[in-house]
N, C-alpha and C positions, 0 to 999 in steps of 0.2 A: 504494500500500500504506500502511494507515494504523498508523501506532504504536501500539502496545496498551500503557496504564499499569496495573500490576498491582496497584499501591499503594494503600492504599482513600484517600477523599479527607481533607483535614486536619481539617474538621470530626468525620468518624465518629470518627475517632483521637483528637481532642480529648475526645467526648463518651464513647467506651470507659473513656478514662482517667478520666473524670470521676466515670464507675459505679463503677470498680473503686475508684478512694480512699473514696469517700462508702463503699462495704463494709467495707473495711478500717476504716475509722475507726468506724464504727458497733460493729464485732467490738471494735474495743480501748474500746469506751466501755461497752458490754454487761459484758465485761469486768470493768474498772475499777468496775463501778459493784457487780458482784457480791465483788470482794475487799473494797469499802470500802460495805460497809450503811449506815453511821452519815452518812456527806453524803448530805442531800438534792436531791433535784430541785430546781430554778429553780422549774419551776411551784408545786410543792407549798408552797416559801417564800413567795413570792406572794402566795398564798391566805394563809397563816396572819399575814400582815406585813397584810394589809387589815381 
């Protein structure tokens, strides 16, 4: 009789978690970026610093 592991493996678990921060961070940076209009993007400095 063989053992059944129900647990998914550490990498899916890793890579769940990986999805769900990269969300979360994105909704707070979304966010952030609507409370405060006046800072710009990195890109868009960039371009006007060249």
């Amino acid at each position: 009789m063989k053992n059944y592991n129900s647990k998914p493996a550490p990498s899916k678990l890793v890579a769940q978690f990986d999805n769900q921060l990269i969300k979360i961070l994105m909704e707070d940076l979304k966010a952030f970026h609507d409370k405060n209009p006046t800072i710009r993007k990195a890109g868009i400095q960039q371009k006007q610093a060249a």
